[in-house]
N, C-alpha and C positions, 0 to 999 in steps of 0.2 A: 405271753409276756404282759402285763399289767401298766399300764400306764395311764397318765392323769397329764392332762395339759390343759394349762388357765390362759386366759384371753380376756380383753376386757380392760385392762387398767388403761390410766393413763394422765394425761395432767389436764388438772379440772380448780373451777374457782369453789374458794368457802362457797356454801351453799349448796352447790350442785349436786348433782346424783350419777352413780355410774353400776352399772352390772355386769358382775363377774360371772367370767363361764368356768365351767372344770368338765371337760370332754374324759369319759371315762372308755377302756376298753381294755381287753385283754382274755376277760375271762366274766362269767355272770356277775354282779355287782347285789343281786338278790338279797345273800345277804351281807352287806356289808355296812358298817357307821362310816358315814362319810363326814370330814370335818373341814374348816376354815381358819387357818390362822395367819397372821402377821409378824415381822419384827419390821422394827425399826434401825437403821446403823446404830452395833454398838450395844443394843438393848436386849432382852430375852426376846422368846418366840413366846406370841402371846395368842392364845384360843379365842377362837371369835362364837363361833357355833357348831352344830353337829347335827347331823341329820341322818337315821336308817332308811336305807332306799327301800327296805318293805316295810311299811306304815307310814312314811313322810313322819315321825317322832322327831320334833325337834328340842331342842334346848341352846341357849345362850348364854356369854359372858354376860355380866351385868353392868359390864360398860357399853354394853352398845344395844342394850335392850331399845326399842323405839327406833331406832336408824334403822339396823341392819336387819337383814330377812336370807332366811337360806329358803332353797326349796328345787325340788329336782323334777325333771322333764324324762321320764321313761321313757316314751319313744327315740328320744333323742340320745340318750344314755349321756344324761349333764347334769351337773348341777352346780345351780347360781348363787352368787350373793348380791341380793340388791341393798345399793347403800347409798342414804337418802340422806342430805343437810351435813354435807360432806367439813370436816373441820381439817385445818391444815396439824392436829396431831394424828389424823387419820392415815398419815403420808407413809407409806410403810412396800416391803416386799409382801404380797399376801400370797400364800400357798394352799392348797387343796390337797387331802392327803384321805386315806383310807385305813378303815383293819376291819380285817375277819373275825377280831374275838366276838365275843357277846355281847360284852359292856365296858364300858370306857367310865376314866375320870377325869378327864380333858388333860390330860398334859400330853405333852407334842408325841413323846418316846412309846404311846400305846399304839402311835398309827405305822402300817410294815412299809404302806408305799406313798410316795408325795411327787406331786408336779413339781417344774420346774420354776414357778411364783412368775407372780404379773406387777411392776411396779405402779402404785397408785402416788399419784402427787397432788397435794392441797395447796391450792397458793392461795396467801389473803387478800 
């Protein structure tokens, strides 16, 4: 059974920095594109990054180019987002999610499995 659980959020001042975990398990993760998204109440689910666990190949939204940083921990079978100069539109549910295909185009509906999201809150 496949599953993905995030840790990490939490309430934090403008400015600050926090890192997100995504514990992965189930089954090898070899190969699979791992991703990062958020919504906000009310708003779509929006793509932060993506990351393949063979070759660390990243790519990002181009809103969050400069803050955010994905990158994964093999031994640990994880992967994080750190996120630097924290703004209160960043205040969001963010979830961790996975697929098996080969190649993604970031929209939410490519990835088969997701965690249960970590709430991050910005206050000014």
């Amino acid at each position: 059974q496949v599953q993905l659980v995030e840790s990490g959020g939490g309430l934090v001042q403008a400015g600050g920095s926090l890192r997100l975990s995504c514990a992965a398990s189930g089954r090898t993760f070899r190969s699979a594109i791992m991703g990062w998204f958020r919504q906000a109440p009310g708003k779509d689910r929006e793509f932060i990054a993506i990351i393949t666990w063979n070759g660390g190949n990243t790519a990002y939204a181009d809103s969050v180019k400069g803050r955010f940083t994905i990158s994964l921990d093999n031994a640990k079978n994880t992967m994080y987002l750190q996120i630097n100069s924290l703004k209160p539109e960043d205040t969001a549910v963010y979830y961790c999610a996975a697929t098996f295909k080969t190649s993604v185009s970031g929209a939410y509906h490519e990835y088969e499995y997701w965690g249960q999201g970590t709430q991050v809150t910005v206050s000014s």
